[in-house]
N, CA, C and O atoms as a GROMACS GRO file, in nm:
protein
  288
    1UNK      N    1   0.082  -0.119   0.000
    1UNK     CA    2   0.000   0.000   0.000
    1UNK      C    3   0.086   0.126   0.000
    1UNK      O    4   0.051   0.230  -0.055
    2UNK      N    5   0.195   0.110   0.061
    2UNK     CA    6   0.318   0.239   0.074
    2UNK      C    7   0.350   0.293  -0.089
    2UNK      O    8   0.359   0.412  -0.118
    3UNK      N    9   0.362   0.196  -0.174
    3UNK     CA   10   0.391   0.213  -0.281
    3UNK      C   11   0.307   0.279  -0.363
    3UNK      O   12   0.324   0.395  -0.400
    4UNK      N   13   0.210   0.205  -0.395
    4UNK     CA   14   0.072   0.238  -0.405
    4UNK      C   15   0.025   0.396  -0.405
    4UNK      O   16  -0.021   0.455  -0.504
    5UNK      N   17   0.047   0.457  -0.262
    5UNK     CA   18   0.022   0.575  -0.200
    5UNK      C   19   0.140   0.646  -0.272
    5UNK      O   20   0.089   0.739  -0.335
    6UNK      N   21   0.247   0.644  -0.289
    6UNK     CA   22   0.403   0.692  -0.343
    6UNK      C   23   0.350   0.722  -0.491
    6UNK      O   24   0.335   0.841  -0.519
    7UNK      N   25   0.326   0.644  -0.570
    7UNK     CA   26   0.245   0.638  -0.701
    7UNK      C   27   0.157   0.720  -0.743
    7UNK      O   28   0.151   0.783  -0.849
    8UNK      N   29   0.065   0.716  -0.625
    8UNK     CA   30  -0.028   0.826  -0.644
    8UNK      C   31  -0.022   0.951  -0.631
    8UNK      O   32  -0.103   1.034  -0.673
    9UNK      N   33   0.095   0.972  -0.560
    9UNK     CA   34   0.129   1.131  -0.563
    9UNK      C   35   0.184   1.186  -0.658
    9UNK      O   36   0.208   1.306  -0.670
   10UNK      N   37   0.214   1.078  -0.749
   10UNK     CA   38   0.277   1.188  -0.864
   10UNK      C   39   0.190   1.130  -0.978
   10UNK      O   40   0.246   1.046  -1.048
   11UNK      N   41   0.064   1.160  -1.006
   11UNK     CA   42  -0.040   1.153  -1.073
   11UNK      C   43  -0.132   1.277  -1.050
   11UNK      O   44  -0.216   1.278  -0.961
   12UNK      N   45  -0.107   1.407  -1.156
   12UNK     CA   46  -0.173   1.489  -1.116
   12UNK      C   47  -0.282   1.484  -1.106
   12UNK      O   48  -0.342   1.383  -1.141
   13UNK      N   49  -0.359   1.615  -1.040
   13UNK     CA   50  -0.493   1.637  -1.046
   13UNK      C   51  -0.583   1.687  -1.222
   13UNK      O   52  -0.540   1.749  -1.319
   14UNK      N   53  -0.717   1.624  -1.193
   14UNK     CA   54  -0.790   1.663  -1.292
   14UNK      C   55  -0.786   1.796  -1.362
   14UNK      O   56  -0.755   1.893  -1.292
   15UNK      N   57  -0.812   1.814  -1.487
   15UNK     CA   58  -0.755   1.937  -1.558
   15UNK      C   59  -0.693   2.099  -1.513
   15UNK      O   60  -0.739   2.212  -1.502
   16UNK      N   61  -0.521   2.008  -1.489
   16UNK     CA   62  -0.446   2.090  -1.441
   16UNK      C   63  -0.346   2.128  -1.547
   16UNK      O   64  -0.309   2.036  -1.620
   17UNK      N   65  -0.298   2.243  -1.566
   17UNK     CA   66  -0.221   2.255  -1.695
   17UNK      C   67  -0.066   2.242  -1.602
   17UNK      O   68  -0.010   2.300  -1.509
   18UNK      N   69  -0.036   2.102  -1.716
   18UNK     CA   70   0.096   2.057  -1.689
   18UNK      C   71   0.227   2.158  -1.737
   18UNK      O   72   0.328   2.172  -1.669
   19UNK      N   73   0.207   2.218  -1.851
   19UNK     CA   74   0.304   2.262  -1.958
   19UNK      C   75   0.291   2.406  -1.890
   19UNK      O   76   0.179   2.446  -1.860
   20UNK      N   77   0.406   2.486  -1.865
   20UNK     CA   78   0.429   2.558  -1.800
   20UNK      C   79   0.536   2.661  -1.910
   20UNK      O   80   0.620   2.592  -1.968
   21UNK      N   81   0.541   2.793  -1.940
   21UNK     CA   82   0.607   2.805  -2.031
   21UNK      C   83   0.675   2.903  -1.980
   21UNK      O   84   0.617   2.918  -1.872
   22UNK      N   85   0.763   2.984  -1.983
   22UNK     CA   86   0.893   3.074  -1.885
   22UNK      C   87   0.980   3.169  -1.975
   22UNK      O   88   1.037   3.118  -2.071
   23UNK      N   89   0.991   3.276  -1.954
   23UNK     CA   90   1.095   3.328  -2.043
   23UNK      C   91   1.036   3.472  -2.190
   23UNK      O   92   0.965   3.572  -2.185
   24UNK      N   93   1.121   3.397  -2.308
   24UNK     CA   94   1.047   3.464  -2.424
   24UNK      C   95   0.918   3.380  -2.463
   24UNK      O   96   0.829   3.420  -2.538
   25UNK      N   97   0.925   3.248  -2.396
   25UNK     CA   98   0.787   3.133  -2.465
   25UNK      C   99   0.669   3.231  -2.386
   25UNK      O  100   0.576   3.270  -2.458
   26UNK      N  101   0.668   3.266  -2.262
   26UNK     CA  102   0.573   3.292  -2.185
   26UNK      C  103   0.484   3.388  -2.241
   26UNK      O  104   0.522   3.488  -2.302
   27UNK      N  105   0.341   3.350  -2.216
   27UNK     CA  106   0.227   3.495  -2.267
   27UNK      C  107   0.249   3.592  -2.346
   27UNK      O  108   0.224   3.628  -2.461
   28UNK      N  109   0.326   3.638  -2.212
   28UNK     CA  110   0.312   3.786  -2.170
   28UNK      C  111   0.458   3.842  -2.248
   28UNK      O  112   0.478   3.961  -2.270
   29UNK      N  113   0.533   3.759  -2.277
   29UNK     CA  114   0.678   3.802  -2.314
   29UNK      C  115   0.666   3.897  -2.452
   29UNK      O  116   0.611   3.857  -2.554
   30UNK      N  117   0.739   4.055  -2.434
   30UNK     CA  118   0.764   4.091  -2.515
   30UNK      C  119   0.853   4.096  -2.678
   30UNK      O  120   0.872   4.165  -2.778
   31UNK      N  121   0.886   3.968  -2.613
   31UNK     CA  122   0.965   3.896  -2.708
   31UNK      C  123   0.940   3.771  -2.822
   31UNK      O  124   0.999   3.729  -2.921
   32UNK      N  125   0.824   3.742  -2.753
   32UNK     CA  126   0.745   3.626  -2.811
   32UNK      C  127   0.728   3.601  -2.953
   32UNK      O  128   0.741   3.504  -3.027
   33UNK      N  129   0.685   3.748  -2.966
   33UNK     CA  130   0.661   3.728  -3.128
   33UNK      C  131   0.760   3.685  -3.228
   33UNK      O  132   0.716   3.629  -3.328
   34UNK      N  133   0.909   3.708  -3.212
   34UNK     CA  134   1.038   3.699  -3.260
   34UNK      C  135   1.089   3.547  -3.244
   34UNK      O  136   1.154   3.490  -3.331
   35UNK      N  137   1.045   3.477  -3.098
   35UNK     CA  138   1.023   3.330  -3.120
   35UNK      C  139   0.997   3.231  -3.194
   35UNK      O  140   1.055   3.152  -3.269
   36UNK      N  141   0.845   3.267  -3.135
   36UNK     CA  142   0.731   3.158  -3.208
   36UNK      C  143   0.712   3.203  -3.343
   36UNK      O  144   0.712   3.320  -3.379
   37UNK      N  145   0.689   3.068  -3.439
   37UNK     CA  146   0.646   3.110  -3.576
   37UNK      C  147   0.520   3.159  -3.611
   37UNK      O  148   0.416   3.118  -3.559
   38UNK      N  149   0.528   3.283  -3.733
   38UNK     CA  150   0.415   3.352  -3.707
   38UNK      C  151   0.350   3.242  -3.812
   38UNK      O  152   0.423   3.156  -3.861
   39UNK      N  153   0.204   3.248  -3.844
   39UNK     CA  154   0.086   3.176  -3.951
   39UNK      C  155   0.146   3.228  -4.060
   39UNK      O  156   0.199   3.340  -4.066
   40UNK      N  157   0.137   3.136  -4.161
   40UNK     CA  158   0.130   3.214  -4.346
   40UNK      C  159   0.010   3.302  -4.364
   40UNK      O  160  -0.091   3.301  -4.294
   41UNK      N  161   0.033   3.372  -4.459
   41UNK     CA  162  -0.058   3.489  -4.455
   41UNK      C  163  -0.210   3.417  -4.503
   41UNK      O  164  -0.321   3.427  -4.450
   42UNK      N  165  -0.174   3.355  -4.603
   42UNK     CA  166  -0.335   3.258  -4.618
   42UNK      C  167  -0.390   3.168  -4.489
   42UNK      O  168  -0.500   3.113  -4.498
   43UNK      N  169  -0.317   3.158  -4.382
   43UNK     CA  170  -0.394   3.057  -4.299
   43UNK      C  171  -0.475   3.205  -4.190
   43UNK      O  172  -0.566   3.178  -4.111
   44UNK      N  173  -0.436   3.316  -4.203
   44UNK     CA  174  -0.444   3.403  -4.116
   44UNK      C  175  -0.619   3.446  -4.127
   44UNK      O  176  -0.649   3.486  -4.240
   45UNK      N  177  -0.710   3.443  -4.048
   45UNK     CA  178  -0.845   3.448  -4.026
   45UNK      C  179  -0.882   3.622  -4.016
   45UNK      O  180  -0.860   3.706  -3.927
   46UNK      N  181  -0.960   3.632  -4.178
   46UNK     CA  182  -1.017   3.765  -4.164
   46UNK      C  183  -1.119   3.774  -4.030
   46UNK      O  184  -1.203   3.690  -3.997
   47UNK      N  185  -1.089   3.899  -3.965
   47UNK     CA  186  -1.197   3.936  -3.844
   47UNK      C  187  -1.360   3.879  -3.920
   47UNK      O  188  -1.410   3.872  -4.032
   48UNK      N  189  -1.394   3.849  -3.783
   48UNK     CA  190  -1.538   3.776  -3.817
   48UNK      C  191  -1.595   3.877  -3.774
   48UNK      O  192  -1.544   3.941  -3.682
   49UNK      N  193  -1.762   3.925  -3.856
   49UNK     CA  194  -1.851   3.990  -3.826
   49UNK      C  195  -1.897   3.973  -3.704
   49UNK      O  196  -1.935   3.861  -3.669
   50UNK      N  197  -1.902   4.108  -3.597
   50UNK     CA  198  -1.986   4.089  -3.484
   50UNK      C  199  -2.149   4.029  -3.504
   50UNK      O  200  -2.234   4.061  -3.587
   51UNK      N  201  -2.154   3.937  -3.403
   51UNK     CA  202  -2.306   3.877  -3.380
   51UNK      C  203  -2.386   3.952  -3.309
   51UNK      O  204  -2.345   3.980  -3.197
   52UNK      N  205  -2.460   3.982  -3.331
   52UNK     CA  206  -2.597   4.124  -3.270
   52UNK      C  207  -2.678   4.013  -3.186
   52UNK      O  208  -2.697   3.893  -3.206
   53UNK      N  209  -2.715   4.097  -3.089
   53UNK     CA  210  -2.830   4.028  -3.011
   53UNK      C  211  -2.959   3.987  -3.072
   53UNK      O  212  -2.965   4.037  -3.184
   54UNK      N  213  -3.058   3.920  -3.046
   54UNK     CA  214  -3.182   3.941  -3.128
   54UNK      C  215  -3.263   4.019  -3.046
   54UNK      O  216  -3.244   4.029  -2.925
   55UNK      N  217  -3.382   4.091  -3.125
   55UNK     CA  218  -3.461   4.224  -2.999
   55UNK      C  219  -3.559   4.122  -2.925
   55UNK      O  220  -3.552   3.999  -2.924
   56UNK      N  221  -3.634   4.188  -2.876
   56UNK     CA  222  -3.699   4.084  -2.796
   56UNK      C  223  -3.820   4.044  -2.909
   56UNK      O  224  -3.852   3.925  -2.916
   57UNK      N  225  -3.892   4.152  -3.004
   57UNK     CA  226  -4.004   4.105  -3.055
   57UNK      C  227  -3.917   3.952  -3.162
   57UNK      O  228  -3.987   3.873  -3.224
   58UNK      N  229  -3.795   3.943  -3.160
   58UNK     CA  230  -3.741   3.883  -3.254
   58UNK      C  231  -3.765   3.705  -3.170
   58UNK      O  232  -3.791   3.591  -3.209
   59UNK      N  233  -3.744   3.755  -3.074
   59UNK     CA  234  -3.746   3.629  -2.924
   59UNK      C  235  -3.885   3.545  -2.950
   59UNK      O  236  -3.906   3.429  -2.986
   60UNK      N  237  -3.971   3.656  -2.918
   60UNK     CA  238  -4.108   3.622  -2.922
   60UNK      C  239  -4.193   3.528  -3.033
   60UNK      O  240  -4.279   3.442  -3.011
   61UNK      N  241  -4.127   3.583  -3.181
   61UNK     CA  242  -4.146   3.513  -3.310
   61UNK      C  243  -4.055   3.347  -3.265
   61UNK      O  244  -4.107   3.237  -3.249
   62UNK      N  245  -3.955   3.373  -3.258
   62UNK     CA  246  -3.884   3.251  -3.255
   62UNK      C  247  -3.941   3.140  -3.164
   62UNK      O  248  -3.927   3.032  -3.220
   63UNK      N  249  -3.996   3.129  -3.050
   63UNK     CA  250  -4.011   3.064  -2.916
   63UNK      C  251  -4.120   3.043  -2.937
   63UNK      O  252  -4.154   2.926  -2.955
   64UNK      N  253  -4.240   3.174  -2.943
   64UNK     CA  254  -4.380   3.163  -2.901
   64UNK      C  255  -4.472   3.150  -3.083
   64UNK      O  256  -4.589   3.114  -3.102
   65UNK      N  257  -4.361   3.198  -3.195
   65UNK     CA  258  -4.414   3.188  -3.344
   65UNK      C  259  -4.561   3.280  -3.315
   65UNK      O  260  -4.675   3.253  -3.352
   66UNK      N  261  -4.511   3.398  -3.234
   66UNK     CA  262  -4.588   3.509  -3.191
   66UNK      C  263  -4.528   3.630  -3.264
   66UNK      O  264  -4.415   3.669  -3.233
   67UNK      N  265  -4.594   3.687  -3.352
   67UNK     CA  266  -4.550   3.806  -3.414
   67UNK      C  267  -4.582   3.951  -3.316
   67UNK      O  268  -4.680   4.017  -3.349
   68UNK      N  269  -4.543   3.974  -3.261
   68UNK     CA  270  -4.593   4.150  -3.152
   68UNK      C  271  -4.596   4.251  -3.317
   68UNK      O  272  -4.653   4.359  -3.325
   69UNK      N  273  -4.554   4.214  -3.385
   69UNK     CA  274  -4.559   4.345  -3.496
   69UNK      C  275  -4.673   4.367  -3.550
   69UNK      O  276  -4.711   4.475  -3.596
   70UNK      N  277  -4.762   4.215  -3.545
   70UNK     CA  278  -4.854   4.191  -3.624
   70UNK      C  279  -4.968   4.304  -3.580
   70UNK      O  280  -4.980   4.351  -3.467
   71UNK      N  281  -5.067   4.343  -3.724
   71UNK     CA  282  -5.206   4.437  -3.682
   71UNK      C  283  -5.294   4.292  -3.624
   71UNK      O  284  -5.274   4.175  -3.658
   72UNK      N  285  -5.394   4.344  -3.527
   72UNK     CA  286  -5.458   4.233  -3.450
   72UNK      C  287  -5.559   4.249  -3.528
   72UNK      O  288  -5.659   4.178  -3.515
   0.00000   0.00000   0.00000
């Protein structure tokens, strides 16, 4: 069981980030960019259109297939 218990301590915990990065690798490093390789310009992702909320009469159609716009 000693062993056992010994074993188990070096089995981390559930989603713990192992990989730890230090230096110019790190985040925050102002240097980073000069590191790591940048993307080719074709893999590089045009900004995506912001997603708008829907209004509420928009809610109402969708859920209840209740038009509020409608003449009664």
């Amino acid at each position: 069981m000693e062993f056992m218990g010994r074993l188990a301590a070096l089995v981390p915990k559930p989603r713990v980030n192992l990989t730890r990065f230090h230096g110019v690798f790190s985040p925050n490093s102002k240097l980073r960019e000069y590191v790591v390789p940048q993307k080719p310009v074709e893999e590089q992702e045009s900004p995506k259109p912001k997603a708008y909320s829907m209004t509420w009469a928009q809610r109402l159609k969708r859920v209840f297939a209740i038009d509020p716009n409608a003449a009664r």
